[in-house]
C-alpha positions, 0 to 999 in steps of 0.5 A: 289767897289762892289755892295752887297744886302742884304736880310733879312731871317726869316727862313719863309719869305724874304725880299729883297734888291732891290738897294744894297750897294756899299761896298770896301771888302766883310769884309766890307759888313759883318760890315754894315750887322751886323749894319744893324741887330743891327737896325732891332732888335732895331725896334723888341725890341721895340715892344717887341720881339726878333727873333735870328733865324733871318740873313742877306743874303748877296749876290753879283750883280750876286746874288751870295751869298757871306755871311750869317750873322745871327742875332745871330752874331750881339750880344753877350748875357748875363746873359742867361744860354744855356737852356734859349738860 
């Protein structure tokens, strides 16, 4: 098993993942960011916002960046035209 971090981007400040997870494949790490994000936007909407621009840096014990996972990709959107996107 490998250990991945996974930070969290705003496009202005980061939060980092100090303790990271252990994780069998990069495929699976993929899978616990998006949960992950799911939580993160959960907490947002209750207080009413919603950021998309918003991803998960995943990256590996050498801080090597090994995925990025936009919130964007957490979701899928409805009922909203691309001009409101």
């Amino acid at each position: 098993m490998d250990r991945f971090f996974f930070h969290l981007h705003d496009r202005v400040g980061l939060l980092e993942d100090h303790e990271g997870i252990n994780c069998a494949t990069l495929v699976e790490a993929r899978a616990r960011a998006i949960d992950t994000a799911r939580d993160v936007m959960i907490g947002e909407l209750r207080k009413g916002c919603l950021n998309l621009a918003w991803y998960i840096l995943i990256t590996d014990e050498r801080g090597d960046v090994a995925a990025q996972v936009p919130f964007r990709e957490a979701v899928t959107l409805s009922g909203v035209t691309e001009e409101q996107n």
